[in-house]
Chimera marker file (.cmm) of the C-alpha trace (Angstrom):
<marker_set name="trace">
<marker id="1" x="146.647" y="88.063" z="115.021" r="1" g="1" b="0" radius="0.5"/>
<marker id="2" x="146.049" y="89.733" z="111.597" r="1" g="1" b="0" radius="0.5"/>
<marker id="3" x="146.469" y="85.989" z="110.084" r="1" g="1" b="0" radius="0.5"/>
<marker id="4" x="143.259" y="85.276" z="112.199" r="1" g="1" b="0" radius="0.5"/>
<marker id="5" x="141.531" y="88.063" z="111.250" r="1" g="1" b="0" radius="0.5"/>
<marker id="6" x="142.258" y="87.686" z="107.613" r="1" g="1" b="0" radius="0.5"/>
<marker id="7" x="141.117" y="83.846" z="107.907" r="1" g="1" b="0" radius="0.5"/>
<marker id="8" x="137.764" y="85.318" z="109.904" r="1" g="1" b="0" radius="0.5"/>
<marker id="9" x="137.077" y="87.207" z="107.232" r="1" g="1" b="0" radius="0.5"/>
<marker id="10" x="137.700" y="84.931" z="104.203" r="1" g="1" b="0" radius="0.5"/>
<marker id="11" x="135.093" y="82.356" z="106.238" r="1" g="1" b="0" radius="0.5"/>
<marker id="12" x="132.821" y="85.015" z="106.917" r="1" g="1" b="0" radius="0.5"/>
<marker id="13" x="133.141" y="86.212" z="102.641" r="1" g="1" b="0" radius="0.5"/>
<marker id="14" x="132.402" y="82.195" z="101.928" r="1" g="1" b="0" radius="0.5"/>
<marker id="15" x="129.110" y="82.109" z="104.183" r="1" g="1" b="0" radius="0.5"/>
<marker id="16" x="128.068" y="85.475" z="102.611" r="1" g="1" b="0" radius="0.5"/>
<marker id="17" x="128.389" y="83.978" z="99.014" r="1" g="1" b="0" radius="0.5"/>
<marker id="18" x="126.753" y="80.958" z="99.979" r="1" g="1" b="0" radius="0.5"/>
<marker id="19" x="123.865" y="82.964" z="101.479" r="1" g="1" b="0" radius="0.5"/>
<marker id="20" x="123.733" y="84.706" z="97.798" r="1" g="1" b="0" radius="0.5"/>
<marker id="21" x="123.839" y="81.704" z="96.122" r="1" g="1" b="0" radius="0.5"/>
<marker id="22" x="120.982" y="80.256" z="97.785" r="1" g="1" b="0" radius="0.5"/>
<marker id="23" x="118.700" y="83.534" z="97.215" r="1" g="1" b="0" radius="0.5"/>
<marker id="24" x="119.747" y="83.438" z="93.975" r="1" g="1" b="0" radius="0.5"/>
<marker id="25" x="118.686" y="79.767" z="93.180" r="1" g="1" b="0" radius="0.5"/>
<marker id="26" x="115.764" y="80.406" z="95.024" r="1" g="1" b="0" radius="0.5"/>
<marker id="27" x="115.439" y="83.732" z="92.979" r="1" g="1" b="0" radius="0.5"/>
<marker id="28" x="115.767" y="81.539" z="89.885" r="1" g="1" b="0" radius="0.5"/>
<marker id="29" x="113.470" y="78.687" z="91.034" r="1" g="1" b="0" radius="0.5"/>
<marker id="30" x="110.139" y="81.523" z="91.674" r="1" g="1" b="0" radius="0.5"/>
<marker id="31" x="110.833" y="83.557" z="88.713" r="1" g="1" b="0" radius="0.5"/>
<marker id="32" x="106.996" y="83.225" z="87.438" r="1" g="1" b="0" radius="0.5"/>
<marker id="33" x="105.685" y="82.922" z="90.525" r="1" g="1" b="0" radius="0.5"/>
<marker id="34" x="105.250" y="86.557" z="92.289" r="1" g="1" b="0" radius="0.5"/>
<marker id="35" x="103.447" y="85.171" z="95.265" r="1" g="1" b="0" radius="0.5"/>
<marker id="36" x="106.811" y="83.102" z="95.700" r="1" g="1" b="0" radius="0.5"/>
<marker id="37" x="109.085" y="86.140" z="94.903" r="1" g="1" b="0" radius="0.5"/>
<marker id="38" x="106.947" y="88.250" z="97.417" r="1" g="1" b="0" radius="0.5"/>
<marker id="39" x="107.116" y="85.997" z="100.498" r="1" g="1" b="0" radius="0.5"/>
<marker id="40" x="111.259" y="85.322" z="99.416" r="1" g="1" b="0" radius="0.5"/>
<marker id="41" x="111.343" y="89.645" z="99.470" r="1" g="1" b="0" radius="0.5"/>
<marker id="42" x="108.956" y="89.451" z="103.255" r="1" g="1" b="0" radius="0.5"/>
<marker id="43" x="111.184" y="87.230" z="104.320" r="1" g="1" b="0" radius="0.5"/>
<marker id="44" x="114.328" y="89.182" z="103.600" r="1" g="1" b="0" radius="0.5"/>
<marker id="45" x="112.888" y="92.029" z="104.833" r="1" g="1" b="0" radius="0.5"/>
<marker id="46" x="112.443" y="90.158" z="107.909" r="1" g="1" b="0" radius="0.5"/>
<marker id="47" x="116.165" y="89.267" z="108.505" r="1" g="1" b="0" radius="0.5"/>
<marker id="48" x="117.079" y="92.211" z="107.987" r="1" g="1" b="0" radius="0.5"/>
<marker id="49" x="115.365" y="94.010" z="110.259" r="1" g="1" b="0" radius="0.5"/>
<marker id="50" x="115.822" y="90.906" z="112.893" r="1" g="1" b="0" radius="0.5"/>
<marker id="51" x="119.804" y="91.304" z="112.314" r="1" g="1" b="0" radius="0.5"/>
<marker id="52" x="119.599" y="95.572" z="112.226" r="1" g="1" b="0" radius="0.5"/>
<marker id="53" x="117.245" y="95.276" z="115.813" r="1" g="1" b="0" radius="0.5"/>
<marker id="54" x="119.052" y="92.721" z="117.292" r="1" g="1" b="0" radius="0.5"/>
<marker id="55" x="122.523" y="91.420" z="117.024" r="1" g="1" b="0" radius="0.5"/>
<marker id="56" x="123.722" y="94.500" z="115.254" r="1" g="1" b="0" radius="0.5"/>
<marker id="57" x="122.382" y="97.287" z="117.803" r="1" g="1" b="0" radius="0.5"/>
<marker id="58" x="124.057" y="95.343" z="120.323" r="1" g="1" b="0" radius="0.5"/>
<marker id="59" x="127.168" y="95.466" z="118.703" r="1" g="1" b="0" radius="0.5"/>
<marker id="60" x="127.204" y="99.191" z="117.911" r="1" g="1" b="0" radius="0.5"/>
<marker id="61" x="130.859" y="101.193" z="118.633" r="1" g="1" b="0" radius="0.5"/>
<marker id="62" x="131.319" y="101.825" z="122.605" r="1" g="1" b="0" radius="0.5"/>
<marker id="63" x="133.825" y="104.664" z="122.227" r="1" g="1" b="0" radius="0.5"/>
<marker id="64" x="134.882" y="107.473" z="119.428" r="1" g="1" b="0" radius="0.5"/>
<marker id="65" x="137.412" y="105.637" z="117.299" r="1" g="1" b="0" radius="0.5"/>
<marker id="66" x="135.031" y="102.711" z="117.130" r="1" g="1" b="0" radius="0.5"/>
<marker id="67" x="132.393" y="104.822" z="116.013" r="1" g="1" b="0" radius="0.5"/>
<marker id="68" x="134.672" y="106.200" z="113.608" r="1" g="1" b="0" radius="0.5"/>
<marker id="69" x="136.046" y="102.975" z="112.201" r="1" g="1" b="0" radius="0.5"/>
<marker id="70" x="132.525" y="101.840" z="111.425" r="1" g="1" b="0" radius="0.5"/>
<marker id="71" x="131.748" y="104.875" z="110.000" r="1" g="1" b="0" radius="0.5"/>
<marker id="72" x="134.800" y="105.175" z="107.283" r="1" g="1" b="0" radius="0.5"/>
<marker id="73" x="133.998" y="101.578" z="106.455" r="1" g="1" b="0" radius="0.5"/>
<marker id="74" x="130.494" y="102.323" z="105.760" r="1" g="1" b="0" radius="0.5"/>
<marker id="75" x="131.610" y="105.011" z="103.382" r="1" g="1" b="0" radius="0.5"/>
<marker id="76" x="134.057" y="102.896" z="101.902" r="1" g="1" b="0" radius="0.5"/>
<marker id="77" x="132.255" y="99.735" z="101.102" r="1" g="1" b="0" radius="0.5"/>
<marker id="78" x="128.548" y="101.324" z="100.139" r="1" g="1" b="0" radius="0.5"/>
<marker id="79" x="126.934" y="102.995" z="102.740" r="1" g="1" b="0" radius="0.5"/>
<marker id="80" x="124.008" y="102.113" z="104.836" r="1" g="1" b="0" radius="0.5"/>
<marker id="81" x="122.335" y="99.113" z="104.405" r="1" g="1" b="0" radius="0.5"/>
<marker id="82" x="118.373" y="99.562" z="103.240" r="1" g="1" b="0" radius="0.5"/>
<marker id="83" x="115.602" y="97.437" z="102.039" r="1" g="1" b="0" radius="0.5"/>
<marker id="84" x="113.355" y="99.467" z="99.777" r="1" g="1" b="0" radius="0.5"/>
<marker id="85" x="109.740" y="98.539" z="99.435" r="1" g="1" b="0" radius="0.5"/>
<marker id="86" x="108.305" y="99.268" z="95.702" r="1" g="1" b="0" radius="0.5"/>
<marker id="87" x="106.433" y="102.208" z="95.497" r="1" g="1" b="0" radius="0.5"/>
<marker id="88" x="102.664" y="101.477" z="94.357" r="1" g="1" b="0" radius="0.5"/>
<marker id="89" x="102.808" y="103.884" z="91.552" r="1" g="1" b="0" radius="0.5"/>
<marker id="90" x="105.889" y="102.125" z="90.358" r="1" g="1" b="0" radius="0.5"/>
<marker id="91" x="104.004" y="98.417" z="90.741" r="1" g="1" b="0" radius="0.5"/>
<marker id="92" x="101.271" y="100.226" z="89.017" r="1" g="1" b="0" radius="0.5"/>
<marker id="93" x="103.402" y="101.404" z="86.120" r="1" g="1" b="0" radius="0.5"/>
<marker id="94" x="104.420" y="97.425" z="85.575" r="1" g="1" b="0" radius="0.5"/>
<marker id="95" x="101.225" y="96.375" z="85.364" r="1" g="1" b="0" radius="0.5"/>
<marker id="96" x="99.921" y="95.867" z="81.621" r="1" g="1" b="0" radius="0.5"/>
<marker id="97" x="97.684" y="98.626" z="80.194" r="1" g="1" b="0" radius="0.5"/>
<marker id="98" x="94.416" y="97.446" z="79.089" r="1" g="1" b="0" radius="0.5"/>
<marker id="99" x="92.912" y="98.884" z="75.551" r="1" g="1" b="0" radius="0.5"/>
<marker id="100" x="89.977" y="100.905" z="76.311" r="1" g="1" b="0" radius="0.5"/>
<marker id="101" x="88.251" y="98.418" z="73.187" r="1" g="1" b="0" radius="0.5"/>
<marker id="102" x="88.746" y="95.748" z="74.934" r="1" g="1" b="0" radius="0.5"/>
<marker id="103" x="86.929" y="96.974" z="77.772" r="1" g="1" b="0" radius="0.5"/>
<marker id="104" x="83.863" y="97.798" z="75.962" r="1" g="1" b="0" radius="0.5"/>
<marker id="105" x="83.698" y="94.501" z="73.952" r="1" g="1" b="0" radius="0.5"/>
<marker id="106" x="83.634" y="92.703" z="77.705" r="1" g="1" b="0" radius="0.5"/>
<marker id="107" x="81.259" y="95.200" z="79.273" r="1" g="1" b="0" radius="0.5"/>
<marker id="108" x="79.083" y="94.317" z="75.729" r="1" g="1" b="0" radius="0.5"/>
<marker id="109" x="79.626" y="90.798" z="76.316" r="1" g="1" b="0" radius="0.5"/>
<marker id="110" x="78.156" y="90.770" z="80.308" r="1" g="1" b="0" radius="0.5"/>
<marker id="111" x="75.566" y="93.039" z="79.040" r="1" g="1" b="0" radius="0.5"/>
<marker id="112" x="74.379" y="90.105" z="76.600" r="1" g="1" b="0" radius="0.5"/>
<marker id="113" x="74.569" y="87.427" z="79.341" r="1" g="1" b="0" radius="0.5"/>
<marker id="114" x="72.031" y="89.400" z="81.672" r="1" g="1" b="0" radius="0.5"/>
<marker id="115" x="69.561" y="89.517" z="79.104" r="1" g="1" b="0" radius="0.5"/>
<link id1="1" id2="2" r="1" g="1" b="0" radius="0.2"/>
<link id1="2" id2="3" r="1" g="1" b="0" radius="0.2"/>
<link id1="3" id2="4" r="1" g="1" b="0" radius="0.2"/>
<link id1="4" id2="5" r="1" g="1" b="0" radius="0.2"/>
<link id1="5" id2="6" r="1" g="1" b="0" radius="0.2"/>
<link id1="6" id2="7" r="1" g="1" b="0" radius="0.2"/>
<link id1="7" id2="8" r="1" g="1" b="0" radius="0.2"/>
<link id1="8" id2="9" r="1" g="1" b="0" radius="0.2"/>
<link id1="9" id2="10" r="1" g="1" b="0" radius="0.2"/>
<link id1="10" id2="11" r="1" g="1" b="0" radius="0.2"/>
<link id1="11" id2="12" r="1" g="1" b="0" radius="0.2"/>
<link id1="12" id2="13" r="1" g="1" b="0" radius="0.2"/>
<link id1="13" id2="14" r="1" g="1" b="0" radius="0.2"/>
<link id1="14" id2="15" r="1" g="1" b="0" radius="0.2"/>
<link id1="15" id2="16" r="1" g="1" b="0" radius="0.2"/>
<link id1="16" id2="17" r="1" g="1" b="0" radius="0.2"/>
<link id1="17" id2="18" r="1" g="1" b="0" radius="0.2"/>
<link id1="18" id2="19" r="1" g="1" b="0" radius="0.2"/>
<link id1="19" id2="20" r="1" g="1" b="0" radius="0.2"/>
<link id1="20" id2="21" r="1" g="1" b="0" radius="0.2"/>
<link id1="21" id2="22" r="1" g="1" b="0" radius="0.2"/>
<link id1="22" id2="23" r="1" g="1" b="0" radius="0.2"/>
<link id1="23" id2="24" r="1" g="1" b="0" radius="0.2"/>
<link id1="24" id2="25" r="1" g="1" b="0" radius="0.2"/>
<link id1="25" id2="26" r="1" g="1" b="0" radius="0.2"/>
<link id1="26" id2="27" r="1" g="1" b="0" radius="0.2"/>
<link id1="27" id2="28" r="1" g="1" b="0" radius="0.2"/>
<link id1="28" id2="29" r="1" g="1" b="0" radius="0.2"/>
<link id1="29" id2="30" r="1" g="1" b="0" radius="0.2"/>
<link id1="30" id2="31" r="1" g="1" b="0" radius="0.2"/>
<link id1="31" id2="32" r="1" g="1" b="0" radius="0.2"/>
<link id1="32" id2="33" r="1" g="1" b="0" radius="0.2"/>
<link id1="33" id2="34" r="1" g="1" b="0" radius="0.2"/>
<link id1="34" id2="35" r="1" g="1" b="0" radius="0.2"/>
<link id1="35" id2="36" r="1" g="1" b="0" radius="0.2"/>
<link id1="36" id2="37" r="1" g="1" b="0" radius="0.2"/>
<link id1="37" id2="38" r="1" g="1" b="0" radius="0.2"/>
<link id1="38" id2="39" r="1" g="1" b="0" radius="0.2"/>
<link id1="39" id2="40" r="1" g="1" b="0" radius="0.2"/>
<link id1="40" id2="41" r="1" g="1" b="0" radius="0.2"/>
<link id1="41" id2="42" r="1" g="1" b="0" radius="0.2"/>
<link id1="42" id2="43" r="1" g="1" b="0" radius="0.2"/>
<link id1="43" id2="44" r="1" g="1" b="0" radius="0.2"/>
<link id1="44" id2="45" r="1" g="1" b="0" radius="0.2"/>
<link id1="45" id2="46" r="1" g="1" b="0" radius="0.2"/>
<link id1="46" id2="47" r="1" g="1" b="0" radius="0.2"/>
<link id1="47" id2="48" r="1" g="1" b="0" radius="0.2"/>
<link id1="48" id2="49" r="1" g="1" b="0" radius="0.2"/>
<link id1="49" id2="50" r="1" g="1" b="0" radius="0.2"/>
<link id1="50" id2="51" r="1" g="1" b="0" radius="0.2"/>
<link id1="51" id2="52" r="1" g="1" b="0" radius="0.2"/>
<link id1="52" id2="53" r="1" g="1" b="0" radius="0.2"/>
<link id1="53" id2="54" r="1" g="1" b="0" radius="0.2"/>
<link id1="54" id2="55" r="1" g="1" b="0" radius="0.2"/>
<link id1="55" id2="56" r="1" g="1" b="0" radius="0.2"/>
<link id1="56" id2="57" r="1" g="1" b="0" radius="0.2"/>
<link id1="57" id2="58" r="1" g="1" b="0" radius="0.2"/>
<link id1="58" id2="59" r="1" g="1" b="0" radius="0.2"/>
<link id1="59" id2="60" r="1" g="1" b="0" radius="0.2"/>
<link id1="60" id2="61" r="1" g="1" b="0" radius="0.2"/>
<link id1="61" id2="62" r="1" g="1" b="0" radius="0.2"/>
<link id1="62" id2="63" r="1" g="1" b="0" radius="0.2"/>
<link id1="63" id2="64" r="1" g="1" b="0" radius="0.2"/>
<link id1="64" id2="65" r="1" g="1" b="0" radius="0.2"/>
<link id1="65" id2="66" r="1" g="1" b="0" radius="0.2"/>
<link id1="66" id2="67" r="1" g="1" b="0" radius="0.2"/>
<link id1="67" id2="68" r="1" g="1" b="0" radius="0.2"/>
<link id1="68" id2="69" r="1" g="1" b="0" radius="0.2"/>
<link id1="69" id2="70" r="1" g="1" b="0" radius="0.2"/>
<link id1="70" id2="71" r="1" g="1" b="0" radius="0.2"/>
<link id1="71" id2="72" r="1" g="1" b="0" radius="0.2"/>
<link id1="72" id2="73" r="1" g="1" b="0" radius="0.2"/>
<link id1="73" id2="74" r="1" g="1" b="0" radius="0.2"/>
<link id1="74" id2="75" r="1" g="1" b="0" radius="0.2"/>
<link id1="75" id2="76" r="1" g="1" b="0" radius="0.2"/>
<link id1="76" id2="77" r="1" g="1" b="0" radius="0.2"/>
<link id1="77" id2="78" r="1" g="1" b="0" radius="0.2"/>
<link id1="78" id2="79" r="1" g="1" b="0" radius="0.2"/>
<link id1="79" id2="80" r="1" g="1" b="0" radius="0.2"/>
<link id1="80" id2="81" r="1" g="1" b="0" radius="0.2"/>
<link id1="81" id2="82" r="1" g="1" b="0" radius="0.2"/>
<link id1="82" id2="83" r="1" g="1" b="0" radius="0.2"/>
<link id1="83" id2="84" r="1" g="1" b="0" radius="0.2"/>
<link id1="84" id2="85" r="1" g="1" b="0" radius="0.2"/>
<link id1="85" id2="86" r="1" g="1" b="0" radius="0.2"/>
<link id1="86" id2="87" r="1" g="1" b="0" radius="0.2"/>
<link id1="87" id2="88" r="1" g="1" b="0" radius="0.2"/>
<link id1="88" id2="89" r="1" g="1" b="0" radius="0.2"/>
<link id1="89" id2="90" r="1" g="1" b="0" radius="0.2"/>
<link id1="90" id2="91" r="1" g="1" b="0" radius="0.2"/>
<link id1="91" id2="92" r="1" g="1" b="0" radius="0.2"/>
<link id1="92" id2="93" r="1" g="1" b="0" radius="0.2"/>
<link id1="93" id2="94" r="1" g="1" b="0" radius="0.2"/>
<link id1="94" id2="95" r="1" g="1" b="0" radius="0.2"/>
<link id1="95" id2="96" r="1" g="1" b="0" radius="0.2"/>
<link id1="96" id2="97" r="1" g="1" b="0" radius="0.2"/>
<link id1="97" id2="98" r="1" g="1" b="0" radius="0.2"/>
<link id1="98" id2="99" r="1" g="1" b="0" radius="0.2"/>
<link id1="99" id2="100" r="1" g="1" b="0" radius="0.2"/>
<link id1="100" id2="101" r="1" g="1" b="0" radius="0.2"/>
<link id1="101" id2="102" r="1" g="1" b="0" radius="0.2"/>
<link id1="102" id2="103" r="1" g="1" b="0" radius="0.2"/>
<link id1="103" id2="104" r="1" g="1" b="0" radius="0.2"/>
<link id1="104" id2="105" r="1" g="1" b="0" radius="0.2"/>
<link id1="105" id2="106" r="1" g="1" b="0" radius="0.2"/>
<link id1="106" id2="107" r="1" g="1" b="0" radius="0.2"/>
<link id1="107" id2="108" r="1" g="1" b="0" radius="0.2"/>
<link id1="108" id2="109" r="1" g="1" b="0" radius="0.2"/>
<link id1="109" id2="110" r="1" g="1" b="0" radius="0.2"/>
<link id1="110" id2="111" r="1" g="1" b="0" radius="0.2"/>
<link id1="111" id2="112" r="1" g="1" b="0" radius="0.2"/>
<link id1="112" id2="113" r="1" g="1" b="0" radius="0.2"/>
<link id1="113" id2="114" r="1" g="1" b="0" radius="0.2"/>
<link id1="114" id2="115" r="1" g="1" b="0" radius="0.2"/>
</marker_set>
């Protein structure tokens, strides 16, 4: 029985390196294109919270040492897992400054197209 286990979780290790390596190339294919990169990050986010909702609630521990298993192996392989959402400020702080002289120069130049 612990053969079959072992052998359910080398399959399962495969399909979750797969699953990486297809994010990745994907990753790698939109790496100029944020609108790309956002809607691969959406739908992530999605998954996640389809898998965390669904499948997983349903599959929570029924009794004590269940609950207990789960727990020491979420403390042993890296806690919970979360999807953080970038902060605005921190998008903001990304964002390339602007020189305040090259603000003026195209406020002059609209200024000279109204006239």
């Amino acid at each position: 029985m612990n053969d079959h286990k072992n052998l359910e979780l080398e399959k399962l290790s495969s399909q979750l390196q797969a699953i990486a390596t297809v994010v990745g190339d994907t990753v790698t294919a939109c790496k100029d294109d944020t609108v790309a990169l956002l809607a691969l990050l959406r739908q992530l986010e999605q998954l996640h919270r389809e898998i965390r909702d669904g499948v997983f609630q349903e599959s929570l521990p029924v009794n004590r040492q269940q609950l207990y298993s789960l727990l020491k192996d979420i403390e042993s392989e890296g806690g919970w897992p979360y999807i953080e959402r970038m902060r605005l400020q921190a998008f903001l702080a990304n964002l390339p400054q602007e020189r305040p002289e090259e603000n003026n120069h195209e406020v002059l130049e609209s200024d000279r197209s109204l006239s």
